[in-house]
N, C-alpha and C positions, 0 to 999 in steps of 0.2 A: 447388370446391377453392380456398383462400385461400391464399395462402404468407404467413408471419408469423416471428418470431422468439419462438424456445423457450429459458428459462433454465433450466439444473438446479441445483440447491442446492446440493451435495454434505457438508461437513462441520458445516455447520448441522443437518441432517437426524438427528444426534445428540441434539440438544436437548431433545427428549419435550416435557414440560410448556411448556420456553419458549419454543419454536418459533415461537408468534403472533409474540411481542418482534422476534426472530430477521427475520423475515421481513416484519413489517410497514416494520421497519427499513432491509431492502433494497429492498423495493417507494420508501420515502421514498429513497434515495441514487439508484436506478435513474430514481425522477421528477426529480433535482435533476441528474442527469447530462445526461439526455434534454429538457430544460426550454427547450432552442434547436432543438428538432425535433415534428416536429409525428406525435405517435404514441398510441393508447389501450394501458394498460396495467393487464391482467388475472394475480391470482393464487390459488393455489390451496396446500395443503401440501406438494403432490408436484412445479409447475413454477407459471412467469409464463410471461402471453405477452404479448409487444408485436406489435402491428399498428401496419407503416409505413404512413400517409397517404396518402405521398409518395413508396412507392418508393425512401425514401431508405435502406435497407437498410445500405451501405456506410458511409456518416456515422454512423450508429447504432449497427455494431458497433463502430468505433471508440473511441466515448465507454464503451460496455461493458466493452470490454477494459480499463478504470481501475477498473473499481467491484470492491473486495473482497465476499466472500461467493457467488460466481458460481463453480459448477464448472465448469461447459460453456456456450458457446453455440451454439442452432442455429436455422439458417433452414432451417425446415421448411414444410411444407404440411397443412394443418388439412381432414380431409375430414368434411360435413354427416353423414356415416352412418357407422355401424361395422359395416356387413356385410359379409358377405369378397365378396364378387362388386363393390358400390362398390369394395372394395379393390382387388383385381384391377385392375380396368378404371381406376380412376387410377393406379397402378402403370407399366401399359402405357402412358399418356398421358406420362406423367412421363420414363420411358427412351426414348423415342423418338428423342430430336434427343441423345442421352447417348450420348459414344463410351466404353467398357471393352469389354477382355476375360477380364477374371477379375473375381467378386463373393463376397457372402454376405449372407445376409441374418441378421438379428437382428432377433427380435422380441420386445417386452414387452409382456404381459398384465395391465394391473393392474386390470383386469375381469375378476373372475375368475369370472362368472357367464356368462364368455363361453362360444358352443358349440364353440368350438375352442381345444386348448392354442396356448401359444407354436410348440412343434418342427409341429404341424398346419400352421400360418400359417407358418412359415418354409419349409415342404414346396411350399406351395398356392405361394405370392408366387415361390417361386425356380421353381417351373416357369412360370409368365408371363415371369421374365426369359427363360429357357431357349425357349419357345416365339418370344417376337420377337422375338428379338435373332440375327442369326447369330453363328459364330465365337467364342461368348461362353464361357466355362468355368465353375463353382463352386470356388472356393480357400478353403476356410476359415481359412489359414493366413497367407497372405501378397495379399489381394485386391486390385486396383486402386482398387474402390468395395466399401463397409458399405453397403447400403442398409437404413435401419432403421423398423422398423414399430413404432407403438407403441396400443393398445388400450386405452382410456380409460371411462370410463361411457356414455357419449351420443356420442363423438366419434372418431376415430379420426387418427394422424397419419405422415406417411412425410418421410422427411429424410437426405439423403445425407452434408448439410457440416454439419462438427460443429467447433469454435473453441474451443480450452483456455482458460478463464479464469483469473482471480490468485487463487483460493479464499480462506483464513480465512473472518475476521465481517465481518459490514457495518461500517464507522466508526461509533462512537460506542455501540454495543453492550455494550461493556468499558469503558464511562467516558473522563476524557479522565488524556493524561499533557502534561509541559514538553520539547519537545525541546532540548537544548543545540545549537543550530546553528551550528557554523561555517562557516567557507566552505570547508571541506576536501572529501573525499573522502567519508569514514565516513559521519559525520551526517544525512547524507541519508538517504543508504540505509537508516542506523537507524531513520528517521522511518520510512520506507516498509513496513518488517516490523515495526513496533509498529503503524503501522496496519491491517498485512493481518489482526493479532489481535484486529481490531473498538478499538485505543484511535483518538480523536477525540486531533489534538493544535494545542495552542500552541507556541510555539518563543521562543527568548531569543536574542539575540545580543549577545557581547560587542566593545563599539567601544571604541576606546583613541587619538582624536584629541587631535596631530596624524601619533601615531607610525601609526596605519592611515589609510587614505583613503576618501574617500566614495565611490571605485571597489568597495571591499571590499566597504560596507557596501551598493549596486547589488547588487553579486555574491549577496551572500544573502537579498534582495529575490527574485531572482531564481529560485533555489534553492526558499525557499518560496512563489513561485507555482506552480513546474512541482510539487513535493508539493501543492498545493492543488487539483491535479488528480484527487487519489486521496483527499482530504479536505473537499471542497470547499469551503472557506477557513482561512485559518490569522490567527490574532492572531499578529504578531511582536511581541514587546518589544525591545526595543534599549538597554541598558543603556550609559552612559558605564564605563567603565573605568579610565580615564586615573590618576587620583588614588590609586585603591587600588593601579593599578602601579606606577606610581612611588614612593609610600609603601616599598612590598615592596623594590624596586630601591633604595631608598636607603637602606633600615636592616634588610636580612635576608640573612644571606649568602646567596651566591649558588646554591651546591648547592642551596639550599631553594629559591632563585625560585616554580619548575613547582610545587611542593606546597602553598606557603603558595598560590599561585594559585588554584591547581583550587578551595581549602579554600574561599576566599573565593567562587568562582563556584557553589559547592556552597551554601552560608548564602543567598546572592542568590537561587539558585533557587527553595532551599525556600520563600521567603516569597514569591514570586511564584506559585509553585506551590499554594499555600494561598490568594492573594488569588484564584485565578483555578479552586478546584476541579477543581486537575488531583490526582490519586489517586498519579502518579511522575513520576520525572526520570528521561526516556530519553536516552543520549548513545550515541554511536560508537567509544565504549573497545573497543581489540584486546587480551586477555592478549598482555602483552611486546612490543608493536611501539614503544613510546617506553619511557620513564625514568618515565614517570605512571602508567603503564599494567604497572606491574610489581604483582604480589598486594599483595605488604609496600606500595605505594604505593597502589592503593586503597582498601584497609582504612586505610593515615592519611587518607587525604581520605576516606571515608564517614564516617570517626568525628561529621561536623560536624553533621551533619541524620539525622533519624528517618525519614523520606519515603523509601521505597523506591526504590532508583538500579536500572532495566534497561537491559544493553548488552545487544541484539541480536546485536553482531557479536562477544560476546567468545571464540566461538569460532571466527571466521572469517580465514582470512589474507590479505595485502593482493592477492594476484590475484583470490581469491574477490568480493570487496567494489570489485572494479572493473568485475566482469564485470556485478555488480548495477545497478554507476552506469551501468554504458552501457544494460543492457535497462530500465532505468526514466525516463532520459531527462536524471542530474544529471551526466554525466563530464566534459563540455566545459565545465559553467561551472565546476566543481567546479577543474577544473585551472588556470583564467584567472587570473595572476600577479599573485595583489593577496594583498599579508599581512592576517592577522585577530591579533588581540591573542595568540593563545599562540604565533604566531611571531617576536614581536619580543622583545629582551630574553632571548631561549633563551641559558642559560648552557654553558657549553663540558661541563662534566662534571656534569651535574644529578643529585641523588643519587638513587638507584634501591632503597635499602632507608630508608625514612627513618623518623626515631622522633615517636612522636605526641606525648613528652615534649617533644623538642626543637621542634615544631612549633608547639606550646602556648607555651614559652617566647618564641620567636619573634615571635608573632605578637602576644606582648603589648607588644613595642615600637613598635609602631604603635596609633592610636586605630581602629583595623579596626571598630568597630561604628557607629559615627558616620559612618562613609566608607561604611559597608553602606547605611546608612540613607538616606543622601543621594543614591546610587546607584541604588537602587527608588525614592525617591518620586520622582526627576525624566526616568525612563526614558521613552523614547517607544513608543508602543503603533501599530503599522501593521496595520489591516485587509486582507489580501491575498485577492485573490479571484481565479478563474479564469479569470471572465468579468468582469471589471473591465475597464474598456476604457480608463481611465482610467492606469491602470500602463503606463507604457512604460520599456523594458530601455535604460539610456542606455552599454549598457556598448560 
């Protein structure tokens, strides 16, 4: 009897035809996660198994619980036979030194040339609990312990601890997208549920020195390392800003600041987004939590680019979207008081239905294509990795 860790697929298993893709995909994220631990890893259409070396079970689920495309994990035990009397009697081995008072069992057959159905084998297995255990009960409703059986071609497996994973697709399954990363709240978390839908992504940040600091621009350094833990690296670009803000700041009124803004970081992306084969621009737009973020204001700033703009969170509200930052790890830097370029120059009453006429007008008092141009070709490009050992947080 081996004890090993079991992954189950879950929403992959949809897939039919593309299932290999699917799957060979996670097997490469689950080797690049595990790549500091010392483990063999086997898979099949129906589960992976990882075998710990090292016992190191606990380090290993760890790294699991980051990888998208995993429904369930479990540290099970793998038995050489599948005949119910082996079953039995490792059964019995297994509950031994295991305190409960109430159980059930569950069992899957997906041998179905087996001599016994599932409800047989759940009958057989729960009378060995019932026979060694004293003071034990069967609750099928509300148990202490699921001990679950599962019945394979050649092999047979029992496993009591079962670990919810982050489901979707594996990274990079669905192509890549450009995150717009700020150093807010949102953004992240956008990253995090475009990735859970299998996109790989890059991320753009816009700098605006001397009006932001090189704290800020740490800060979302920062930011997407901890996402480069569910992506396993991220290309940052880091775009100067400065020139085209103050451009906008010096010759557009001011209700329009925010719109002619977005419009411009909208044009930057899509060409960055093209040089780089990313397929969209994913941002952290809420419907109505700012003045940008009103409909009539999206639809003026989409009008700029054809590249498909996804918000994740545009239907989610601001406690929703904190709750996220704290269970994935980005809240604390997220909140560290350093401005990023769309908090400086916020105008007191920024327009909230704006015209795509007047925006066009506007923005032809500035050389805006020239300042776009000069903007992407001199952007700095940061390789961010997980395990870079090299990156330290100076915040």
């Amino acid at each position: 009897m081996k004890q090993l860790i079991i992954i189950k697929y879950g929403e992959m298993t949809t897939k039919k035809d593309n299932i290999g893709l699917f799957l060979k995909a996670l097997k490469d994220n689950v080797t690049f996660a595990l790549q500091q631990e010392e483990v063999t890893i086997e898979y099949d259409s129906g589960r992976m198994f990882i075998n710990c070396l090292k016992n190191n079970f606990e380090s290993v689920l760890i790294r699991l619980k980051k990888v998208f495309g995993i429904h369930e994990i479990i540290v099970g035990y793998e038995l050489e036979k599948n005949d119910i009397e082996f079953l039995k009697s490792s059964l019995k081995e297994l509950i031994e030194n295991k305190e409960f008072k109430t159980f059930k069992i569950e069992t899957k057959r997906s041998n179905k040339k087996y001599s016994l159905t599932s409800p047989e084998i759940s009958k057989i297995l729960g009378g060995i609990v019932l026979q060694n255990k004293e003071n034990v009960k069967v609750d099928v409703h509300h148990p202490e312990v699921i001990i679950h059986a599962e019945i394979r071609l050649d092999k047979s497996y029992l496993y009591f601890e079962t670990y919810k994973g982050l489901g979707g697709y594996p990274v990079g399954t669905l192509g890549k997208g450009l995150l717009m990363l700020s150093g807010g709240i949102d953004s992240p978390v956008s990253g995090y549920l475009a990735m859970k839908r299998g996109v790989k992504l890059e991320a753009v940040y816009f700098e605006s020195p001397p009006h932001t600091s090189q704290q800020a621009k740490n800060k979302v350094e920062s930011l997407a390392r901890i996402l480069s833990s569910y992506n396993h690296d991220i290309k940052l670009h880091v775009v100067k800003f400065t020139e085209i803000q103050e451009a906008i700041y010096k010759n557009i009124p001011h209700e329009y600041l925010i719109t002619i803004m977005r419009r411009m970081m909208y044009r930057i992306c899509a060409i960055i987004a093209s040089k780089s084969n990313c397929k969209i621009i994913v941002n952290g737009e809420s419907i109505g939590q700012v003045a940008s973020q009103t409909l009539t204001s999206m639809n003026a700033i989409n009008r700029v680019v054809n590249i498909p703009v996804i918000r994740p969170l545009a239907c989610f509200d601001k406690l929703e979207i904190i709750d996220l930052a704290n269970k994935i790890g980005t809240f604390e830097t997220s909140i560290l008081p350093y401005e990023d370029c769309c908090t400086i120059f916020v105008p007191d009453h920024p327009v909230i239905n704006p015209e795509v006429i007047k925006c066009e007008e506007y923005e032809s008092l500035i050389p805006f294509k020239d300042l776009i141009y000069q903007a992407v070709k001199s952007r700095e490009i940061i390789h961010i990795k997980e395990y870079d050992q090299k990156f330290e947080d100076i915040l």
